[in-house]
C-alpha positions in Angstrom: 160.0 188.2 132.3 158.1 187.6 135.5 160.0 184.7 137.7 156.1 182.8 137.4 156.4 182.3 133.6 160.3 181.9 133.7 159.9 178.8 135.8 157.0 177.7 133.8 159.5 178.2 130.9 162.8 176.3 132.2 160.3 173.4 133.3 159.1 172.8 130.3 162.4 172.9 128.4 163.9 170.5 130.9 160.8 168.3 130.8 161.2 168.5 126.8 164.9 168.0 126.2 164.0 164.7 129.1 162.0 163.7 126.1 164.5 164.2 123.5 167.3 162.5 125.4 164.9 159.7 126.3 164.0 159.6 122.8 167.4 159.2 121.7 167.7 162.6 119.9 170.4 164.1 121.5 173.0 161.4 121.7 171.8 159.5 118.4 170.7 156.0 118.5 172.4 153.5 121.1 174.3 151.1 118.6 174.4 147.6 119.5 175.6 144.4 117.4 173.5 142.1 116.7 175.1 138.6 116.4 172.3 135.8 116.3 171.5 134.7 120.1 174.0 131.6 121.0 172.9 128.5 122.9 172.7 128.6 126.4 175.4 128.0 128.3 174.4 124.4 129.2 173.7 123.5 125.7 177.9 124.9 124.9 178.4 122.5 128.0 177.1 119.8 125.8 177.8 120.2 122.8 181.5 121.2 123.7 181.7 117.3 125.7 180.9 116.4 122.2 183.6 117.5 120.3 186.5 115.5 119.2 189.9 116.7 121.2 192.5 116.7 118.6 196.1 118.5 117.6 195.9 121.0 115.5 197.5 121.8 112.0 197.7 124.5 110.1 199.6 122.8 107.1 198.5 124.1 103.8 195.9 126.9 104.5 195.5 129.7 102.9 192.7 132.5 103.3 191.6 132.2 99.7 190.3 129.2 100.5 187.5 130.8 102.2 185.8 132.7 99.5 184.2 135.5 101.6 182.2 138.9 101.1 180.3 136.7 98.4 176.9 138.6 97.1 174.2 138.6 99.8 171.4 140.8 98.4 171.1 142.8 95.7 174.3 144.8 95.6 175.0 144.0 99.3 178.1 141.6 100.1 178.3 139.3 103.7 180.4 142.4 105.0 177.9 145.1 104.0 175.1 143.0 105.6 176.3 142.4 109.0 177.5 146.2 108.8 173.6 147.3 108.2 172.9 144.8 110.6 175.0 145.5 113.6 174.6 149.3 113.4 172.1 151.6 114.2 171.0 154.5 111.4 173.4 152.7 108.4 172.8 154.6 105.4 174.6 153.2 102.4 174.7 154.2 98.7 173.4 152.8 95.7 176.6 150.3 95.9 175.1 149.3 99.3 178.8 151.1 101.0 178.1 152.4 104.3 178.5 156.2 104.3 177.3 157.1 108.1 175.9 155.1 110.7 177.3 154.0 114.5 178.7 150.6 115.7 179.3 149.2 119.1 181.8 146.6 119.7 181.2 144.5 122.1 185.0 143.1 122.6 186.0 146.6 124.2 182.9 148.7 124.2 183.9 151.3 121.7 181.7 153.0 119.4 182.2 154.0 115.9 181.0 156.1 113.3 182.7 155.7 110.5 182.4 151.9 108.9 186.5 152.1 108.1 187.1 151.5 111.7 185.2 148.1 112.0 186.2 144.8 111.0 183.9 142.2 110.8 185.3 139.5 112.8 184.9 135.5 111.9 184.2 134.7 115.9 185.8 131.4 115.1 189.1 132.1 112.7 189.2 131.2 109.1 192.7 129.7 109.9 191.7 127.8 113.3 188.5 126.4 111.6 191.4 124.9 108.4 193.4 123.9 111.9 190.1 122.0 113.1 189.2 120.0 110.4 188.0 122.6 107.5 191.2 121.7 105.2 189.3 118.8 104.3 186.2 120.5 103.0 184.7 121.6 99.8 185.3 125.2 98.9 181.7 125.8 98.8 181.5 124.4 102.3 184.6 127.1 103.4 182.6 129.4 101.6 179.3 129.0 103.6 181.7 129.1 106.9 183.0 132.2 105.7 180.1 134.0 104.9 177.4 132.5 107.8 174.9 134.8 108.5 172.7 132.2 110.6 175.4 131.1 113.2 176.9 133.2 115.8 179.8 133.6 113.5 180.2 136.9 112.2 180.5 140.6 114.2 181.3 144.0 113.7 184.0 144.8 116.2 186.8 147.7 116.1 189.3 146.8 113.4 192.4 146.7 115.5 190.9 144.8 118.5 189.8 142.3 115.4 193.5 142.1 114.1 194.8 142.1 117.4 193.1 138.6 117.7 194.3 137.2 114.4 193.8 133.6 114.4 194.0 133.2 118.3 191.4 130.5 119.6 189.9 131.4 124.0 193.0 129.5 125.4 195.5 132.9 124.4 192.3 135.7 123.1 189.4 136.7 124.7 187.3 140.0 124.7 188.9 142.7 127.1 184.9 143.1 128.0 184.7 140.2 130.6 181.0 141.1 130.4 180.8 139.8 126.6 182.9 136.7 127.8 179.8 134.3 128.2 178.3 134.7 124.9 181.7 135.0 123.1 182.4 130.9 124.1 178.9 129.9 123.4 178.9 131.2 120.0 182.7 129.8 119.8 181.4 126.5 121.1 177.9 126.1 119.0 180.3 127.2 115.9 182.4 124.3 116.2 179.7 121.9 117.0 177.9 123.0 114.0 180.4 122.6 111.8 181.9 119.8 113.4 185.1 120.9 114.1 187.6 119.7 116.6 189.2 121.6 119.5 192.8 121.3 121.5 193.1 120.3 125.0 194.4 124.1 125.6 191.5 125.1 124.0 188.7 123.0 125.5 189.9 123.6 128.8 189.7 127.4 128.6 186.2 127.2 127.1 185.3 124.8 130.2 186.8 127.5 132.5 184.7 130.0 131.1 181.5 128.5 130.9 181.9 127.1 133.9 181.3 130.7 135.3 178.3 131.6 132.8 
């Protein structure tokens, strides 16, 4: 082949595979979550001056008291939801299961692509919203908690970074991402204002720390 139209034909498959990879062909779709914006970091400010300091107790809870995964759509549960909704390309069956798709968590940066490997993390604990004043609600009201799609309250993370948090509140977990810090307190903060739950002075004074630096 003559170098002329050999140049011709590696620029043109460089300039196309550019297009691909721009295009998002190559690589797949970026996956991002897609937890509901939090206030701003003034408003958290605010609303966390708000909230009644209190000791925490844990006396009596038990996770069934937060019916969860209830029926959002159709055949889709809360889980199923924020799985179609924090992934990018979810395909699900007839069930509404996922069966492929990709998932970024934002509390390390991993990305997965098989839905087994995320969790879908209550950013505020079903166990430290009973320790903050949710043992003295109606079960329909731990239900709605449990299953919020409006609030910053649910994410799909990587399973063992979710269980590795457990029922830790920002004075003892936080996201290894210190870039996902900022919103991660918000959310926490316009959570517990919403639902007007207490906090503990360990607790209020890490969520001051960190949004004193957002």
């Amino acid at each position: 082949m003559p170098k002329f139209y050999a140049r011709r034909r590696l620029g043109f498959l460089a300039a196309f595979t550019g297009l691909i990879a721009s295009a998002g062909l190559l690589n797949g779709p970026a996956a991002s979550a897609a937890l509901p914006t939090p206030v701003s970091a003034a408003t958290a400010r605010t609303y966390l001056a708000s909230l009644t300091v209190k000791t925490e107790s844990r006396t009596g809870y038990d996770r069934d008291l937060f019916p969860h995964w209830i029926t959002q759509s159709g055949t889709c549960n809360t889980r199923e939801t924020v799985l179609k909704r924090d992934g990018s390309g979810v395909v699900t069956d007839s069930s509404c299961a996922a069966t492929s798709g990709s998932w970024y968590s934002p509390y390390d940066g991993a990305t997965w692509s098989a839905s087994s490997d995320v969790d879908i993390d209550h950013l505020v604990p079903l166990a430290e919203a009973w320790d903050s004043g949710a043992g003295s609600w109606t079960t329909s009201r731990r239900q709605s908690f449990a299953n919020d799609l409006t609030r910053p309250q649910l994410l799909a993370v990587t399973d063992n970074v979710n269980q590795s948090k457990g029922d830790q509140d920002p004075a003892t977990w936080m996201p290894s991402r210190s870039a996902y810090r900022c919103t991660y307190v918000r959310a926490w903060v316009q959570v517990k204002y919403y639902y007007d739950l207490s906090v503990d002075s360990a607790e209020k004074s890490a969520l001051q720390g960190y949004l004193a630096n957002c």
